[in-house]
C-alpha positions as CSV (number, residue, x, y, z in Angstrom):
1,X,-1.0,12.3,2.2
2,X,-4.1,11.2,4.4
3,X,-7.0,9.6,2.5
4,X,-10.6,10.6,3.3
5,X,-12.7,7.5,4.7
6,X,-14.0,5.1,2.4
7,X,-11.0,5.4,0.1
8,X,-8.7,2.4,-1.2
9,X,-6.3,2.8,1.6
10,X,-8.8,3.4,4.3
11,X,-10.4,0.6,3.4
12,X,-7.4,-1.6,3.5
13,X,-6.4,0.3,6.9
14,X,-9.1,-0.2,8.6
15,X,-9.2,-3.9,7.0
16,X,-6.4,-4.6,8.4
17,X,-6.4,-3.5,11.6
18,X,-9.3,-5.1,12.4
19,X,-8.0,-8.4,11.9
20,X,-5.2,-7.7,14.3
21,X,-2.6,-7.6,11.4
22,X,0.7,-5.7,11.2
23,X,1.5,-4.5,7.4
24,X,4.3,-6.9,7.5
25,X,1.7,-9.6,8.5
26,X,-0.4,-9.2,5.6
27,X,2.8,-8.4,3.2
28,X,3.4,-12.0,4.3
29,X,0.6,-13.7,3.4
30,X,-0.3,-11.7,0.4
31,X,3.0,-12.4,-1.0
32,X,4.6,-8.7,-1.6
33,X,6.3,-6.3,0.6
34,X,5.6,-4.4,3.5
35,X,6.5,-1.2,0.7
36,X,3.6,-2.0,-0.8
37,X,0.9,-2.1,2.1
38,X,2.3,0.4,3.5
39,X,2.3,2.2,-0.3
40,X,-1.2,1.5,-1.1
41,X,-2.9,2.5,2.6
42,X,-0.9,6.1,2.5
43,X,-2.7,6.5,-0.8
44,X,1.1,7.1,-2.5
45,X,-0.1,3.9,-4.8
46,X,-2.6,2.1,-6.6
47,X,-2.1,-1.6,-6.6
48,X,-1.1,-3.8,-9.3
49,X,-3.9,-7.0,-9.9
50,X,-1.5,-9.0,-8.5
51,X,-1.3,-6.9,-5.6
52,X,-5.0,-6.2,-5.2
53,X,-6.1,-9.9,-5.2
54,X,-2.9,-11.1,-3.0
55,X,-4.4,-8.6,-0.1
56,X,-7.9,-9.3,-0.7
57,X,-6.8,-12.9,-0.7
58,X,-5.3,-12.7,2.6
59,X,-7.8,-10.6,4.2
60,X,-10.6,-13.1,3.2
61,X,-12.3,-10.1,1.2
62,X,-13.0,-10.1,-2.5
63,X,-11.1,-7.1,-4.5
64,X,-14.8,-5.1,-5.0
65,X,-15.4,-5.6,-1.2
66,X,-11.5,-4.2,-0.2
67,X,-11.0,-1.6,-3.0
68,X,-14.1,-0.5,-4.5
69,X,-16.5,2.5,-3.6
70,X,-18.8,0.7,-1.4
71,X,-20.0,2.2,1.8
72,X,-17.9,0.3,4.6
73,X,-19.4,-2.7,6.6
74,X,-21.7,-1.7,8.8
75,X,-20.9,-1.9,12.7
76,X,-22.0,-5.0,14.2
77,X,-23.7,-5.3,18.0
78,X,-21.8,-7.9,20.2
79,X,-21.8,-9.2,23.8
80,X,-18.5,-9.0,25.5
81,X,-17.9,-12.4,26.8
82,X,-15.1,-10.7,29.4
83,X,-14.6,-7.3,30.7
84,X,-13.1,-4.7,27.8
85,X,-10.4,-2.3,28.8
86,X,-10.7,1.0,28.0
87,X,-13.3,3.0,25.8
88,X,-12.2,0.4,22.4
89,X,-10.0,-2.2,21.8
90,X,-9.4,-5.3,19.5
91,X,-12.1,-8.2,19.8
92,X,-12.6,-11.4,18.2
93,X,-15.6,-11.7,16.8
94,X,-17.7,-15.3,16.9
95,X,-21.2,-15.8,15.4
96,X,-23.4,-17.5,18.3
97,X,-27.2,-18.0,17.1
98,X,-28.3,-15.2,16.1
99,X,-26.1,-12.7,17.4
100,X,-22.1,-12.0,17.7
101,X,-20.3,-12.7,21.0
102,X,-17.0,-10.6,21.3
103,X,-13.9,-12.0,23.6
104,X,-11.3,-8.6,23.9
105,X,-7.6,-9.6,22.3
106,X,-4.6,-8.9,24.6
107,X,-1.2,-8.2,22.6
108,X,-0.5,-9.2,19.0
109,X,-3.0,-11.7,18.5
110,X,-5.1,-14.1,20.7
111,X,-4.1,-17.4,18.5
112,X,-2.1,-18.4,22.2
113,X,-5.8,-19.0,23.5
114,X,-6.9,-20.5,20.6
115,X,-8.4,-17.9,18.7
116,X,-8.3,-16.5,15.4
117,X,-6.9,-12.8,14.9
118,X,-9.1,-9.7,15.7
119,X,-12.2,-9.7,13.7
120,X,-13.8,-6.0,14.7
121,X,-12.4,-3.9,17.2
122,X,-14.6,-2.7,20.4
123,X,-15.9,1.0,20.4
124,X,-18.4,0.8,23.3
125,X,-21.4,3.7,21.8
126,X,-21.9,6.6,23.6
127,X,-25.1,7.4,25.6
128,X,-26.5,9.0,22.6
129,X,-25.8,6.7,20.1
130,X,-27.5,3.9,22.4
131,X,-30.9,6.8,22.6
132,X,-30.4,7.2,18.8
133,X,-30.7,2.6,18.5
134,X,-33.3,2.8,20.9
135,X,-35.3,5.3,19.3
136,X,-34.8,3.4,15.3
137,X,-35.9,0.0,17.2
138,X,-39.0,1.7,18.6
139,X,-39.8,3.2,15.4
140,X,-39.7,0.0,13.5
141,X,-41.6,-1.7,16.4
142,X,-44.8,0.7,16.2
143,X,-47.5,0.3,14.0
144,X,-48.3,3.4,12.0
145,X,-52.2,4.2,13.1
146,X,-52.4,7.1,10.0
């Protein structure tokens, strides 16, 4: 049974996956089985409370921001501190200043270099989707003369 996007196990999918866990990962540290994850993101099953808050818990979300009908975080803009393979790919995501650097993940996780589990995954925009940014920074950048 596949969910449409912005359902309770999208959300927890795509959760997931961008930390760079497997479900038996998160059944791990969320204390239930890999049954269950993989239960609740096919959409065969709701999740118990205890459920719910033990993979919120673990995925450093509340249970509103993993299963309820909010719109889905929106995509952040990151400088690649090293060359990314391929048109997407896992990242880990650090908060420099005012903006996010992004180091790509190799393999299962990156905690061998030090560094936390994927926190977004790379998905480079296409030329139109950077003439789409450009044209909604210009627009907020020019005073309306009417």
């Amino acid at each position: 049974m596949a969910e449409a996007p912005g359902s309770t196990g999208v959300n927890l999918r795509l959760a997931r996956q961008a930390r760079g866990f497997s479900q038996q990962q998160l059944a791990s540290m969320a204390g239930v089985s890999r049954q269950a994850v993989s239960a609740v993101e096919s959409g065969h099953s709701d999740p118990s409370l205890r459920v719910a808050l033990g993979l919120a818990q673990a995925l450093g979300l509340s249970v509103e921001e993993l299963f309820g009908p909010g719109e889905p975080a929106a995509p952040v803009t990151a400088v690649s501190v090293a060359p990314l393979r391929g048109r997407a790919g896992r990242v880990a995501l650090a908060p420099v200043g005012d903006r996010f650097v992004a180091l790509p993940l190799r393999g299962d996780t990156g905690a061998g270099l030090g560094f936390l589990p994927a926190g977004g995954l790379a998905n480079p925009p296409s030329l139109a989707a950077r003439r789409r940014q450009a044209a909604r920074q210009a627009a907020r950048t020019t005073p309306d003369l009417s």
